[in-house]
N, C-alpha and C positions, 0 to 999 in steps of 0.2 A: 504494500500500500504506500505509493506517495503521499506528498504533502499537501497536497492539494485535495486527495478523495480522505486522507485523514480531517480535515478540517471538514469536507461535505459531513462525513458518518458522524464526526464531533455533533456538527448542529442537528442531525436528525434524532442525536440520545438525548441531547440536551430538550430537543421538541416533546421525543415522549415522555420524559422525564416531567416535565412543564405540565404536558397532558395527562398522566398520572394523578399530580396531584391537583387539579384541577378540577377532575371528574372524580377525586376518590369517592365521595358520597352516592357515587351512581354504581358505583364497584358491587358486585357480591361482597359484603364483609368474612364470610368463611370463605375457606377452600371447599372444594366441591372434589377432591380427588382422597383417593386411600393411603394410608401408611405404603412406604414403599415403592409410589407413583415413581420419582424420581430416575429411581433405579430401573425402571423398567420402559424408561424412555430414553434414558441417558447411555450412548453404549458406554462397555467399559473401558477401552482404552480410547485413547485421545485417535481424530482422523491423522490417517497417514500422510494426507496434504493438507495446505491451509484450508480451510471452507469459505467462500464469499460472504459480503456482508452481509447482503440477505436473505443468506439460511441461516445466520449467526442473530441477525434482530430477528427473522422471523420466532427463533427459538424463546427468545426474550419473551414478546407475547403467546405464543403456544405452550410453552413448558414453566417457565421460571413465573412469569406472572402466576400461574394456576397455584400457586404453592405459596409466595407472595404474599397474598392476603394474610397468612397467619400473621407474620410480621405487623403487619399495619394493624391487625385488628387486635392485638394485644396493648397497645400503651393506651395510656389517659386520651379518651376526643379531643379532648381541650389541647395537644400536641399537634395537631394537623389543621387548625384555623390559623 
């Protein structure tokens, strides 16, 4: 990745990041997946070539957000206004 598609991918995390929380009150506040989910999406060793960026953000919203919620929906509300 050059310097140039680093700074694009830069603002596109910093965008869902922004739209995250943003929309968090629209969020499911639980996960909706089972003990284990992770693992059984996740292979287990790392890809043999890099992956592009967007099979790498798509996985952000497909996989890591679904699990995600816990995180958020554990602290004090009054932490996310």
């Amino acid at each position: 990745m050059n310097a140039e598609e680093f700074r694009k991918h830069g603002k596109e995390m910093v965008d869902f990041v922004a739209d995250f929380w943003e929309n968090i009150r629209e969020r499911q506040p639980l996960p909706d997946v089972k003990p284990g989910y992770i693992s059984a999406v996740v292979p287990k060793d790392p890809p043999a070539h890099p992956e592009d960026w967007q099979t790498i953000f798509g996985d952000l919203e497909d996989v890591v957000m679904k699990v995600i919620k816990l995180i958020y929906a554990l602290p004090d509300p009054s932490l996310i206004d």
